[in-house]
C-alpha positions, 0 to 999 in steps of 0.5 A, a space after each residue: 500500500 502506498 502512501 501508508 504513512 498518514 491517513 486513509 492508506 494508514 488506516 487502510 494499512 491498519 485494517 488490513 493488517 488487523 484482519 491477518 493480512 500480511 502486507 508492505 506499507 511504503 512511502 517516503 519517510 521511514 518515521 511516518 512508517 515506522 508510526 504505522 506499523 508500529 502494532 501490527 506485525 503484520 505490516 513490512 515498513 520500507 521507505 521507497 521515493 518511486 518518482 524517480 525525482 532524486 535519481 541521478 540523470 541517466 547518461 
């Protein structure tokens, strides 16, 4: 689930897990993730920027 460090995907993240669901919560600040799958055991937490906006220009 994307963008699980606040809000809907949080709780969405949240609620899943909580009814066994065994799921990867990502975004791009590792604080917020960690926050988020703080409970459940059910949730991977990797921090990820997928818009490529930091990646160095290709040659």
């Amino acid at each position: 689930m994307t963008g699980a460090g606040t809000g809907t995907a949080r709780t969405a993240a949240r609620a899943f897990a909580a009814e066994g669901t065994h799921a990867v919560a990502t975004g791009q600040r590792p604080g917020p993730l960690e926050t988020t799958a703080a409970g459940p055991d059910r949730l991977t937490p990797p921090a990820a920027d997928i818009t490529g906006e930091r990646l160095p220009p290709v040659a």
